[in-house]
N, C-alpha and C positions, 0 to 999 in steps of 0.2 A: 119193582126194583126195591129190594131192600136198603134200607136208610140207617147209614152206622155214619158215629160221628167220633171224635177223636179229641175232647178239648184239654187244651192245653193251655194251664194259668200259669203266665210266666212273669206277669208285671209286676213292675213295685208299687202302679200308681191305686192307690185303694179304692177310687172310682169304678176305674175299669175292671180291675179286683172282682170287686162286689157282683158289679153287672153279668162279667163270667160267672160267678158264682152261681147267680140266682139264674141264670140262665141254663146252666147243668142241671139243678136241684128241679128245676121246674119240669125239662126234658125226660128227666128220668122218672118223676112223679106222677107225670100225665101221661107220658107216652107218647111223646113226639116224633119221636123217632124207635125203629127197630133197637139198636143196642147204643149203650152211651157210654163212652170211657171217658174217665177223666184224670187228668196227668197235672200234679203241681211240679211246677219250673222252674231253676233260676231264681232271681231276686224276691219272685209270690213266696217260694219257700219261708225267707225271711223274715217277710209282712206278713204270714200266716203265723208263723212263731211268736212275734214281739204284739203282735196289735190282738187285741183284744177284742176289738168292734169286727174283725175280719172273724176271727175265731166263732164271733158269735153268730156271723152269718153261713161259717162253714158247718156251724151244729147242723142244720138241715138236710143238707148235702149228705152228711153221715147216717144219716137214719135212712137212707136210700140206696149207697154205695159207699164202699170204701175206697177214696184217691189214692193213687201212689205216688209221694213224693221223690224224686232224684238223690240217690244215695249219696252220690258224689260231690255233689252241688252242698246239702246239707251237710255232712261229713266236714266239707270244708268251714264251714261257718259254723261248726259245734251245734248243730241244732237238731241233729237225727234223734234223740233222747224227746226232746220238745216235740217234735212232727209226733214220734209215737204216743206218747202220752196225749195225744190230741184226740188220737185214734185213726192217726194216719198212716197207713203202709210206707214201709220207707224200701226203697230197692234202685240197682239200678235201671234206667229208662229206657236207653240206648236205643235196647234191643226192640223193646216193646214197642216204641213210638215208630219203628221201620215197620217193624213186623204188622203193626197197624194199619198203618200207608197200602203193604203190599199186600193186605188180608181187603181191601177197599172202606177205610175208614178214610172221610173224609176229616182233615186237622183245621180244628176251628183253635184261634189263637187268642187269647185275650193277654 
């Protein structure tokens, strides 16, 4: 059975932040699984933009995959400028995070 997973960083709290973080970068690096998407959400959007200690844990992550962050989400909070400059895709989710579901990714939520 092939193994796809879906994660999705949606938290504000930089703990659990991180944790997802280092958990994708790791997944994708070693080969944990068959395919690995990952989706910034919500409030992560924010705390990837403003914090810096997060930023520095998402450089990893980027040398592996590019995230896509929620156009709309960011959009709102003036920060889709910031997400790119990060070197983070900015678009909307919507579609993609169904479309994932029903492609049989499992959605890991941090």
């Amino acid at each position: 059975m092939e193994s796809k997973v879906l994660i999705i960083l949606s938290t504000a709290e930089k703990e659990k932040a991180i944790t997802g973080i280092l958990y994708a970068t790791n997944a994708i690096k070693y080969g944990w699984l068959n395919d690995v998407k990952v989706c910034f959400f919500g409030p992560f959007e924010k705390l990837v933009a403003e914090d810096e200690q997060v930023q520095e844990w998402v450089t990893p992550l980027l040398e592996h995959q590019v995230p896509v962050a929620c156009k709309f989400i960011s959009d709102n909070h003036g920060i889709s400028e910031k997400l790119m400059q990060l070197g983070i895709e900015v678009e909307y989710v919507g579609e993609l995070v169904s479309n994932s579901i029903k492609n049989g990714y499992l959605p890991m939520v941090f």
